[in-house]
N, C-alpha and C positions, 0 to 999 in steps of 0.2 A: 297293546303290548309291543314293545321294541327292544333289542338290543343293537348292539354298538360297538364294533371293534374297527377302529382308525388307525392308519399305520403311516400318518403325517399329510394325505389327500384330505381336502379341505369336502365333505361330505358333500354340500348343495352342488359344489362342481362333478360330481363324480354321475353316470348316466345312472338313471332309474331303470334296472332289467324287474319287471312284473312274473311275477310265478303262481303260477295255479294247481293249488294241490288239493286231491280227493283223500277226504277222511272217507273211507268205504266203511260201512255200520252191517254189522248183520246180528244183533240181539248183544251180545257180550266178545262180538268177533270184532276186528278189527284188519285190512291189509295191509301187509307191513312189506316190504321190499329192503335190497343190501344194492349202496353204489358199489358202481365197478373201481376196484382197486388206484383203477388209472385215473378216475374220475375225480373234480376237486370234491375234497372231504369224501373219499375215497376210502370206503370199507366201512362206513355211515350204516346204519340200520335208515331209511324212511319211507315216507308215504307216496302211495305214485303221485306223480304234480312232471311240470314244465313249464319253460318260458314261453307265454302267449305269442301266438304267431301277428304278425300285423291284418288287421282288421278286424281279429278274433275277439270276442269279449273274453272275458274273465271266468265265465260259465262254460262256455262252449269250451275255451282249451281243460278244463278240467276233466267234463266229458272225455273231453277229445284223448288226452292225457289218458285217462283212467283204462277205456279203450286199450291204448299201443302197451301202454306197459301189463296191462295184467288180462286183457283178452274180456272183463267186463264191462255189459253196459250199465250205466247206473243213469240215476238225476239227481239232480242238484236238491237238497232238503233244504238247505239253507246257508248260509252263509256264517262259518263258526267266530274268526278273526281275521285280522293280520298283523304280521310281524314285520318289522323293519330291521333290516341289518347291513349294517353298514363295515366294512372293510378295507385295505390300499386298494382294491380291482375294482368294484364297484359296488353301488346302494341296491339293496335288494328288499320288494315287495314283496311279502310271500301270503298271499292269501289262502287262507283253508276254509276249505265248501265242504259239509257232511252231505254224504252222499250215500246212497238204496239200490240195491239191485234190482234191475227193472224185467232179469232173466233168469238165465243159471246162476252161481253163486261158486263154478267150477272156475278157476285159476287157470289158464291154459298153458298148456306143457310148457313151451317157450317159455314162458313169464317166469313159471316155476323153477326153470333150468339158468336159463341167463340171469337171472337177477336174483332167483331165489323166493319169490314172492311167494307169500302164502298167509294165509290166516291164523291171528294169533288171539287167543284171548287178551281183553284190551288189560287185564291185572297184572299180564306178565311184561309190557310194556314197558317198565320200569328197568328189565333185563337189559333193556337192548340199547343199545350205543347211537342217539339222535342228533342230530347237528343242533348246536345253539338255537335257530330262530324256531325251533321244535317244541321246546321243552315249557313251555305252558299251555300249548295244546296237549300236549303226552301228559302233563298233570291233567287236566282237565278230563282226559279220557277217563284215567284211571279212577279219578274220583268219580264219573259218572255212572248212574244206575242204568240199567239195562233197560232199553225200550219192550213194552211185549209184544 
């Protein structure tokens, strides 16, 4: 899956920034987090994720990721997609990994207050305001049955 928005930078020249984002699963739950106002694409409903740090694979910053922003540990289930989206600032890799709580399934206060994160049923999903390279993993949720 890819989109594509160009604003006259010639795409292969523009740097490849890699993103690794946690689909965090728990039966029909799904965690959903709001960027910060200031942030780009600012006031976004999404999933926790981040740009992989150098030498990090693509698993570990999801982990890693999933961790700082919402206070859980999870693993890695699998690897769902990736999107590519392209921009004037630069090419973006946005990988999404489904991901299990390996603990509590509690949200920690922080998360919940600074970012808002918390768990939503994955049907209401549809509600909420996703950035473009989103929105066929967010269908995808929504069409998907419930593990038991």
């Amino acid at each position: 899956m890819t989109s594509a928005a160009t604003g006259g930078a010639e795409p292969a020249s523009l740097p490849v920034r890699e993103i690794a984002v946690a689909l965090i699963l728990d039966g029909d739950r799904v965690v959903v987090a709001r960027r910060a106002a200031a942030q780009h694409l600012g006031g976004h409903d999404e999933f926790p994720g981040g740009h992989r740090e150098p030498g990090e694979s693509l698993e570990q910053c999801c982990v890693r990721e999933a961790r700082e922003e919402t206070g859980l540990e999870v693993r890695i289930v699998g690897r769902v997609a990736t999107a590519e989206h392209v921009d004037a600032r630069r090419r973006l890799a946005v990988h999404f990994f489904e991901c299990a709580c390996t603990g509590s399934r509690e949200i920690s206060a922080a998360a919940q207050a600074g970012r808002g994160a918390r768990w939503i049923e994955r049907a209401r999903l549809a509600e909420l305001d996703f950035p473009p390279a989103n929105a066929a993993v967010v269908r995808a949720l929504i069409a998907r049955r419930a593990s038991p």
